[in-house]
Biopython code that builds the backbone (N, CA, C, O; Angstrom):
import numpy as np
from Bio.PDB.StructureBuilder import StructureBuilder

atoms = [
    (1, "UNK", "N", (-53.393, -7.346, 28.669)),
    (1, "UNK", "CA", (-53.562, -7.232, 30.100)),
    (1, "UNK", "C", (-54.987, -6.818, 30.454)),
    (1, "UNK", "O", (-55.241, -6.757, 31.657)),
    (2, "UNK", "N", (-55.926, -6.534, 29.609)),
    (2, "UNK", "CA", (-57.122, -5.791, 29.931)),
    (2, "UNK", "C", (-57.906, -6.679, 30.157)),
    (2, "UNK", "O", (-58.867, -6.475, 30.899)),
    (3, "UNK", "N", (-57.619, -8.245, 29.391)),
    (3, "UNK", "CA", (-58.403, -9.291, 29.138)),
    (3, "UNK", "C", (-58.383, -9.897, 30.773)),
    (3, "UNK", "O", (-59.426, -10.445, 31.131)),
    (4, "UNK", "N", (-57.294, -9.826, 31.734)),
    (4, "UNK", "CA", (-57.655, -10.304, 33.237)),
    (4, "UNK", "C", (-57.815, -9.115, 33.699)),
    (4, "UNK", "O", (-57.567, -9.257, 34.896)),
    (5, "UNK", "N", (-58.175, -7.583, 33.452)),
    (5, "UNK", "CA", (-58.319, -6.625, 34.444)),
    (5, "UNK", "C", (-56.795, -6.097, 34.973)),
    (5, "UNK", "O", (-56.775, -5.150, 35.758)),
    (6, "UNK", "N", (-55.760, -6.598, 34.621)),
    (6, "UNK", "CA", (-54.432, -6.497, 35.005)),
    (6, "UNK", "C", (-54.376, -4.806, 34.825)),
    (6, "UNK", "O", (-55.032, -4.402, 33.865)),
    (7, "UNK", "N", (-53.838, -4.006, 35.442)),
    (7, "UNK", "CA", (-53.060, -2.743, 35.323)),
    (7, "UNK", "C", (-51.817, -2.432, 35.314)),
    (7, "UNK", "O", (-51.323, -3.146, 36.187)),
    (8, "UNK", "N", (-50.774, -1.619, 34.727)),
    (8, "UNK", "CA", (-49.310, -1.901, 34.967)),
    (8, "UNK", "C", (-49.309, -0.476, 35.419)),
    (8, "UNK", "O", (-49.948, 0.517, 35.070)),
    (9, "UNK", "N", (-48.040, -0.784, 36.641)),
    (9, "UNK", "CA", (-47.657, 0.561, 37.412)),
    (9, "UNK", "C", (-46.901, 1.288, 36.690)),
    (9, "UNK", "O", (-46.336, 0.467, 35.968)),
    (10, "UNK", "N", (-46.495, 2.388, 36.399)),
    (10, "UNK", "CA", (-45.602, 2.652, 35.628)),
    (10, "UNK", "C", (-44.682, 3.244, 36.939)),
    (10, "UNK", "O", (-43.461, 3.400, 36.923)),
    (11, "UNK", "N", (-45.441, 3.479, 37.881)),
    (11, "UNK", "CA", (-44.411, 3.471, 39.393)),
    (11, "UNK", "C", (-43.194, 2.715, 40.148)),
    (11, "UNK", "O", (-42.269, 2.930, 40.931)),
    (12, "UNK", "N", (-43.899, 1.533, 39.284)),
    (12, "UNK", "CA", (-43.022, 0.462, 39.854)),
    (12, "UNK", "C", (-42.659, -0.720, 39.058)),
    (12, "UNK", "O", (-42.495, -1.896, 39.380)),
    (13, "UNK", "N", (-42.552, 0.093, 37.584)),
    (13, "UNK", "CA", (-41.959, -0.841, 36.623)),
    (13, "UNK", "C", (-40.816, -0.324, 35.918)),
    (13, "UNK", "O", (-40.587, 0.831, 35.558)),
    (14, "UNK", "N", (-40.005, -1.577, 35.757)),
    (14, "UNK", "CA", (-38.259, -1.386, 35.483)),
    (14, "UNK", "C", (-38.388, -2.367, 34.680)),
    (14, "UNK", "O", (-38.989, -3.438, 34.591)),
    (15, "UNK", "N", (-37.299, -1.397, 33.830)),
    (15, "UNK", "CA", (-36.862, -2.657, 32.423)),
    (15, "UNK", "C", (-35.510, -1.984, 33.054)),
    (15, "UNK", "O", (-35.130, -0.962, 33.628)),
    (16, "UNK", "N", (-34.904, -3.602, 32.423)),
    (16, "UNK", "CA", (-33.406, -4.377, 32.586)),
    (16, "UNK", "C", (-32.778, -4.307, 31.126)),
    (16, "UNK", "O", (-33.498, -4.809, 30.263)),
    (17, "UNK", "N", (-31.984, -3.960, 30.839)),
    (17, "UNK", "CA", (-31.271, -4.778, 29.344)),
    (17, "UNK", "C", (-30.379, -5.684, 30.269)),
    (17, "UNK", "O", (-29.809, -5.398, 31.322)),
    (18, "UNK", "N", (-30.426, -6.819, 29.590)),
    (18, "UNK", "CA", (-29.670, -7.980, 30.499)),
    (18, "UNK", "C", (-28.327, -8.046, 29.291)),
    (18, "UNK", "O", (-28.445, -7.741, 28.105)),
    (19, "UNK", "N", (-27.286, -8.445, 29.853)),
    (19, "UNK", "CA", (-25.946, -8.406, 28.871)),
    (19, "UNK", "C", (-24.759, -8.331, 29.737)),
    (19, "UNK", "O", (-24.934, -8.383, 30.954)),
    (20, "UNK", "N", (-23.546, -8.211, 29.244)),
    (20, "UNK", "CA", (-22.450, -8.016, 29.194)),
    (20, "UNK", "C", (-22.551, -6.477, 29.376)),
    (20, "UNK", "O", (-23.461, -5.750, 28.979)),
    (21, "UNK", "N", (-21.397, -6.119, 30.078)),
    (21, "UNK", "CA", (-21.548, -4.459, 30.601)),
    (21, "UNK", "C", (-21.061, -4.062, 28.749)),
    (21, "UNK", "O", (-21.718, -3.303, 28.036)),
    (22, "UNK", "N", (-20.186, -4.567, 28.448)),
    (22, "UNK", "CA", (-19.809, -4.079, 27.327)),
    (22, "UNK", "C", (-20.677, -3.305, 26.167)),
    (22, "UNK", "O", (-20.476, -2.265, 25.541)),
    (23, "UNK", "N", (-21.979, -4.504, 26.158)),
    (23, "UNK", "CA", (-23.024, -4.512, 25.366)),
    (23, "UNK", "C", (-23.607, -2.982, 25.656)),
    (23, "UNK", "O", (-23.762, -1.960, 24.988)),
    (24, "UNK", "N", (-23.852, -3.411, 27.075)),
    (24, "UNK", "CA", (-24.840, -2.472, 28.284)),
    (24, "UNK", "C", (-24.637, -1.020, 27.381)),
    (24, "UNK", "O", (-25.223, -0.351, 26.530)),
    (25, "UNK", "N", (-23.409, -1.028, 28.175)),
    (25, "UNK", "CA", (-22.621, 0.095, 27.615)),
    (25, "UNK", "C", (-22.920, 0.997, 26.080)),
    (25, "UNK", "O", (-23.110, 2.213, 26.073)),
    (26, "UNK", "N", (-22.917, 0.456, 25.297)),
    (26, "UNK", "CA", (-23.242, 1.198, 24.100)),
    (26, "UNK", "C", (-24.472, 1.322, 23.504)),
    (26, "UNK", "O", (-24.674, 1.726, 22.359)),
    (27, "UNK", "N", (-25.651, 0.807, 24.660)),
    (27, "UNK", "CA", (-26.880, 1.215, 24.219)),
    (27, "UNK", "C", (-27.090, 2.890, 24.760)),
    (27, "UNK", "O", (-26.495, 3.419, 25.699)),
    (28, "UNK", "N", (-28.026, 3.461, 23.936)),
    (28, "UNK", "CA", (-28.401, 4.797, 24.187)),
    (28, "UNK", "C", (-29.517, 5.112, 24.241)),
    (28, "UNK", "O", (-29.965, 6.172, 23.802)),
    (29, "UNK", "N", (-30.289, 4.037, 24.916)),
    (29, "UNK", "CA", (-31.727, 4.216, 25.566)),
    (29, "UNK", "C", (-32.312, 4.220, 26.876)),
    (29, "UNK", "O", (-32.353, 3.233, 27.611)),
    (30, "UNK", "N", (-32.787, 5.416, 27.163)),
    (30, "UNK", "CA", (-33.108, 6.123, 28.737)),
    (30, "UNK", "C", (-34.468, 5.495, 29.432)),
    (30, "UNK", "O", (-34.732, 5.296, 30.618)),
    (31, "UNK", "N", (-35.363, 5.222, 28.013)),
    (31, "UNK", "CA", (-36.785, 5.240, 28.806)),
    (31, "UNK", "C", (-37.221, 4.143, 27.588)),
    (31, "UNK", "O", (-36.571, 4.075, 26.546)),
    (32, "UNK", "N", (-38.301, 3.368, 27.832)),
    (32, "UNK", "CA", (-38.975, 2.022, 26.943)),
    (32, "UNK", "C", (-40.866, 2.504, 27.237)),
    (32, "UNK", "O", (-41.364, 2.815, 28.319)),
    (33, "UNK", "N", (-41.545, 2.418, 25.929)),
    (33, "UNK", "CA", (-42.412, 2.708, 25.937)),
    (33, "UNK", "C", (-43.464, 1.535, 26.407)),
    (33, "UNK", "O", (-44.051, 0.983, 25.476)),
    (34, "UNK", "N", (-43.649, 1.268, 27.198)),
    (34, "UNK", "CA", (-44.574, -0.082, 27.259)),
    (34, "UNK", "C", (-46.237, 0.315, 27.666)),
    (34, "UNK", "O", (-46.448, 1.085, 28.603)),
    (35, "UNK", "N", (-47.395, -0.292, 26.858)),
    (35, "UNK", "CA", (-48.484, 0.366, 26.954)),
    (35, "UNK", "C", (-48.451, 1.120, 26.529)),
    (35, "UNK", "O", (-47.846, 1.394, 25.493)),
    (36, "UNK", "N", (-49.341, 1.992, 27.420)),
    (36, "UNK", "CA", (-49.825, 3.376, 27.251)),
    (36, "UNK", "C", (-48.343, 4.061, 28.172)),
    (36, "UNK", "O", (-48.388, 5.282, 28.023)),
    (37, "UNK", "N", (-47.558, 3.810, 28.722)),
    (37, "UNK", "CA", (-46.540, 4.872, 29.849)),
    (37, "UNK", "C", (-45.316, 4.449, 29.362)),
    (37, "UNK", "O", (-45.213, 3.489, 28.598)),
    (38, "UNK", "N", (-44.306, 5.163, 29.792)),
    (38, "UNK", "CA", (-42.994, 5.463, 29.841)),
    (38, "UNK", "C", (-42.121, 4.583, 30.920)),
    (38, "UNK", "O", (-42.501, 4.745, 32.079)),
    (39, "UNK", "N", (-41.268, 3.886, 30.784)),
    (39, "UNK", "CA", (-40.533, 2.903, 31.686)),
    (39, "UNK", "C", (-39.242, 3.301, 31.509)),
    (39, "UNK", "O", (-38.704, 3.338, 30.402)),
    (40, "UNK", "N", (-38.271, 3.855, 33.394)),
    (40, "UNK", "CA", (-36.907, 3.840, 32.666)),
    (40, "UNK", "C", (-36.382, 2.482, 32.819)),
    (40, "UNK", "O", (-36.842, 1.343, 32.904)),
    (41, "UNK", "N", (-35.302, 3.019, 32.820)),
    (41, "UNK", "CA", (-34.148, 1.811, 32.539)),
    (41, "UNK", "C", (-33.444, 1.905, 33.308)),
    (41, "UNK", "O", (-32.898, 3.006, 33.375)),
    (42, "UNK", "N", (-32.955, 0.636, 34.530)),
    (42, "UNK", "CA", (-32.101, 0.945, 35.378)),
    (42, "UNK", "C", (-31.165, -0.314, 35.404)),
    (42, "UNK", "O", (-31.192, -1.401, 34.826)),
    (43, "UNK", "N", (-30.580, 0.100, 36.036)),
    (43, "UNK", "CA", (-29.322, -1.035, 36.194)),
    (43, "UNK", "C", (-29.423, -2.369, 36.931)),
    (43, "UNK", "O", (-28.929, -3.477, 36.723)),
    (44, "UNK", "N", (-30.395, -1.777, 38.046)),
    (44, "UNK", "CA", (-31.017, -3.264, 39.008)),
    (44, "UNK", "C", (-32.232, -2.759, 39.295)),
    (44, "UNK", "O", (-32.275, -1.568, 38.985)),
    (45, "UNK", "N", (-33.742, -3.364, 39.987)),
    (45, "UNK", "CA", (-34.339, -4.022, 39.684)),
    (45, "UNK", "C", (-34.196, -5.037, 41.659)),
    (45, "UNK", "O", (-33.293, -5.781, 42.040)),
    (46, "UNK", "N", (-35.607, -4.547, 42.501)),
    (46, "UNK", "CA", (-35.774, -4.755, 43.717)),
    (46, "UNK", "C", (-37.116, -5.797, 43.569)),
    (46, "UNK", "O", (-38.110, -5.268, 43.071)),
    (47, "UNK", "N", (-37.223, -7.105, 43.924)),
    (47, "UNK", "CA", (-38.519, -7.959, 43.696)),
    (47, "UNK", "C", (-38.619, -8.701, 44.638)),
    (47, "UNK", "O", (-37.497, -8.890, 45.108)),
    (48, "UNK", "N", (-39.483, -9.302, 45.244)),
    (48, "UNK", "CA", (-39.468, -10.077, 46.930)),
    (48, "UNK", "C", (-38.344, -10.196, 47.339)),
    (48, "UNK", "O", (-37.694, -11.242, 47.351)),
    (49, "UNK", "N", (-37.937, -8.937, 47.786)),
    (49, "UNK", "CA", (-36.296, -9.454, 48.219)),
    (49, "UNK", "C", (-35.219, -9.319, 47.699)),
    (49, "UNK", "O", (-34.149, -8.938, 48.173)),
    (50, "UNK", "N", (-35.521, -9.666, 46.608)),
    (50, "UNK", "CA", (-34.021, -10.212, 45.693)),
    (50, "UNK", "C", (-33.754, -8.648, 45.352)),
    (50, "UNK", "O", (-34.431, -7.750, 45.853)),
    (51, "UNK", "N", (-32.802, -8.450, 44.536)),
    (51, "UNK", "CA", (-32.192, -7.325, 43.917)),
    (51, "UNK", "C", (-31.616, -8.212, 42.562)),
    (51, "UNK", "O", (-31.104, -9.306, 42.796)),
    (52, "UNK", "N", (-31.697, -7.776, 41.286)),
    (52, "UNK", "CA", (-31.523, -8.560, 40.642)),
    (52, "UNK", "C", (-30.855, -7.292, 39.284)),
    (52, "UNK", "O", (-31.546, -6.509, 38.632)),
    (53, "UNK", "N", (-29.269, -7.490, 39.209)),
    (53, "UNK", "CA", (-28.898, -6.342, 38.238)),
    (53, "UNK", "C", (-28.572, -6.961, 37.051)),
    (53, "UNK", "O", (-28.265, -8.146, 36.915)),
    (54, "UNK", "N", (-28.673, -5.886, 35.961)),
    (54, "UNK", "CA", (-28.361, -6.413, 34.564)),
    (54, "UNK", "C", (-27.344, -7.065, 33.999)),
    (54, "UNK", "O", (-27.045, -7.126, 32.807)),
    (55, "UNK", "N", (-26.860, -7.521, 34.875)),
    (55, "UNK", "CA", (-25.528, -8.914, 34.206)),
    (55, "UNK", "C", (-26.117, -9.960, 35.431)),
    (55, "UNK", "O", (-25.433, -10.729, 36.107)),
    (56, "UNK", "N", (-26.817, -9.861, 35.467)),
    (56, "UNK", "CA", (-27.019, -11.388, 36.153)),
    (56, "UNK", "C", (-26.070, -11.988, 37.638)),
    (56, "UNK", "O", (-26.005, -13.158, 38.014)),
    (57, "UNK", "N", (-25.242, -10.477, 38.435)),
    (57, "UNK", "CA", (-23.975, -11.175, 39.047)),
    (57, "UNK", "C", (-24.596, -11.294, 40.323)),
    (57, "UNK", "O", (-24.120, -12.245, 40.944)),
    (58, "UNK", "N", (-25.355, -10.769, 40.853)),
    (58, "UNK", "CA", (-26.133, -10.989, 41.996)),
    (58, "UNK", "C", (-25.517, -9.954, 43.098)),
    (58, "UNK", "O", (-25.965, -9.875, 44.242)),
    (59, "UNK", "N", (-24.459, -9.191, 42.618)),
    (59, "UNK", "CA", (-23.363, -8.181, 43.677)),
    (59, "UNK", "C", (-24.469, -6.925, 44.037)),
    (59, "UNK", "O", (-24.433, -6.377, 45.138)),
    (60, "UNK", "N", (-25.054, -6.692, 43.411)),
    (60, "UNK", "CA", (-26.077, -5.610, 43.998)),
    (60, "UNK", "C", (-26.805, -6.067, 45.310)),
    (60, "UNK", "O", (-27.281, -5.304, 46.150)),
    (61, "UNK", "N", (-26.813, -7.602, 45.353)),
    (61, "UNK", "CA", (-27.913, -8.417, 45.674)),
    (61, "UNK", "C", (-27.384, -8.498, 47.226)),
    (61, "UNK", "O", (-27.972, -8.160, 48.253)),
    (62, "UNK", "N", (-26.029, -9.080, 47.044)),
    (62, "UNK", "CA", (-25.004, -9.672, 47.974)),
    (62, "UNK", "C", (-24.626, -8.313, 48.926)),
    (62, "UNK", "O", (-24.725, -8.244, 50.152)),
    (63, "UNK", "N", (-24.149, -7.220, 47.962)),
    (63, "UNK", "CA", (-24.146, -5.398, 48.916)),
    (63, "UNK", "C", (-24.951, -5.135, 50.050)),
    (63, "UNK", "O", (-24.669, -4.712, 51.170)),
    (64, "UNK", "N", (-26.438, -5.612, 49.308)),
    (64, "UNK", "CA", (-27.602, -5.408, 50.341)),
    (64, "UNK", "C", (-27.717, -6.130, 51.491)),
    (64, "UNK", "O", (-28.021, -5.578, 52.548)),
    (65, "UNK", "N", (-27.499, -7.366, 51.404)),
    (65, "UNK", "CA", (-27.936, -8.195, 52.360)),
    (65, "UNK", "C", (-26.146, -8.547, 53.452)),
    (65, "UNK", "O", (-26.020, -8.303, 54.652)),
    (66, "UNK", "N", (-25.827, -8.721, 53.184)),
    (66, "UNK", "CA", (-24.107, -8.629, 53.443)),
    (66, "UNK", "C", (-24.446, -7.769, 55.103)),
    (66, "UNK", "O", (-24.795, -8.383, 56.111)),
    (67, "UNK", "N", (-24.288, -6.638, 55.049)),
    (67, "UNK", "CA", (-24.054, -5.478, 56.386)),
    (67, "UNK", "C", (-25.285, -6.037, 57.097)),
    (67, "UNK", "O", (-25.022, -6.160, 58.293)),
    (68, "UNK", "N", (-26.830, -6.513, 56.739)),
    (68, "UNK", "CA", (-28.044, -6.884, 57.576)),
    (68, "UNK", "C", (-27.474, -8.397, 58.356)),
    (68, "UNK", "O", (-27.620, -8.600, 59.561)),
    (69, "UNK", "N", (-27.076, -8.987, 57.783)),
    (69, "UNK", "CA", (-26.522, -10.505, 58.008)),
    (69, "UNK", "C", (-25.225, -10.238, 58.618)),
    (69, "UNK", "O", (-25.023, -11.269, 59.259)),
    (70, "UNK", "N", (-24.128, -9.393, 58.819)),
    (70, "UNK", "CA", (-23.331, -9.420, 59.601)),
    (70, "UNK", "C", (-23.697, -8.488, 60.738)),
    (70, "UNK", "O", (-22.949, -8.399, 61.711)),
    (71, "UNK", "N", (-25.022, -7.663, 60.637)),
    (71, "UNK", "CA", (-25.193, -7.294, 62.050)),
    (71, "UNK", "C", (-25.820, -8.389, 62.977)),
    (71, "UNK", "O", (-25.619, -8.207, 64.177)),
    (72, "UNK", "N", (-26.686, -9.707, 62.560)),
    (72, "UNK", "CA", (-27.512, -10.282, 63.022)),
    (72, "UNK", "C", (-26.609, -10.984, 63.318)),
    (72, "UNK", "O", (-26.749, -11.003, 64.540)),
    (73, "UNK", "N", (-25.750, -11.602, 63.106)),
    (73, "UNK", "CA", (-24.252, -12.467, 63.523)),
    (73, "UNK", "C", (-24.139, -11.670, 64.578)),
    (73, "UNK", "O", (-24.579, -12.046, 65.664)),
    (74, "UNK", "N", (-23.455, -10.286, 64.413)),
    (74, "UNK", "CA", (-22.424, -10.063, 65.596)),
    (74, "UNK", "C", (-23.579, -9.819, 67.028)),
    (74, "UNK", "O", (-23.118, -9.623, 68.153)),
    (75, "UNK", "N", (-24.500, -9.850, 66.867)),
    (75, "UNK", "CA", (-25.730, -9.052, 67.545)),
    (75, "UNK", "C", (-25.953, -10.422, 68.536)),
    (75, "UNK", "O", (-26.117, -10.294, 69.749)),
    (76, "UNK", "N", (-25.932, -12.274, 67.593)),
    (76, "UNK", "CA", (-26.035, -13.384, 68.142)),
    (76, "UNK", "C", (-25.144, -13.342, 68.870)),
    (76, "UNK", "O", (-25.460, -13.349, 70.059)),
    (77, "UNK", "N", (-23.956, -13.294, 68.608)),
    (77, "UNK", "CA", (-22.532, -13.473, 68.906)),
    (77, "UNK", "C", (-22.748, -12.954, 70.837)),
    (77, "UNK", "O", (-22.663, -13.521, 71.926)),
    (78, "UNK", "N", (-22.994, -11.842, 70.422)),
    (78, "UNK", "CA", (-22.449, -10.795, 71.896)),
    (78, "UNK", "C", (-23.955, -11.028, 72.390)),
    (78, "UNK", "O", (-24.304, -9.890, 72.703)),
    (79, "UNK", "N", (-25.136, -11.962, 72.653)),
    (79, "UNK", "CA", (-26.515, -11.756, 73.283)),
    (79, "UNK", "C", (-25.917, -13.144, 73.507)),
    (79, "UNK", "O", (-26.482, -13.397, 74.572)),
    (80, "UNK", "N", (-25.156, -14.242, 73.245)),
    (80, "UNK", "CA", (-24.892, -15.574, 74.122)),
    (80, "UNK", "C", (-23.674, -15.561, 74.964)),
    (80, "UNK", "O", (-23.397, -16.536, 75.664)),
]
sb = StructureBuilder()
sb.init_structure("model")
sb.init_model(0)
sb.init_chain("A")
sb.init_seg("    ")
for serial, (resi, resn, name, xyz) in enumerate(atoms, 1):
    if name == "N":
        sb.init_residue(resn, " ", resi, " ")
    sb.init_atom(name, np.array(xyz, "f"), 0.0, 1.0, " ", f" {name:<3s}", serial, name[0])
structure = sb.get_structure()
């Protein structure tokens, strides 16, 4: 990364184990050393928008946006 000037946040970097919860489940690692800093490990993972959790189901994704999109409905609904 030094070779384009690149810097990594360690603020705003997330590692995923991607898997089966099953898998998920029996790992016993909190934090990933990347570089020079410390990265935890979380379950999902926020990127233009998206929400993107470690099985790939998109329900973290769908939680979020779900209640914003049924207020903008009912909000159309009752302003015509």
């Amino acid at each position: 990364m030094s070779a384009s000037h690149l810097r990594l946040n360690p603020s705003k970097t997330v590692v995923l184990w991607l898997g089966s919860q099953h898998l998920i489940d029996k790992l016993d690692v909190h934090e990933v050393q990347v570089l020079s800093s410390t990265s935890k490990i979380d379950s999902s993972a926020h990127d233009l928008g998206v929400v993107v959790d470690s099985r790939l189901t998109m329900s973290d994704h769908v939680a979020l946006v779900c209640p914003s999109a049924t207020d903008k409905i009912n909000r159309a609904v009752t302003d015509s």
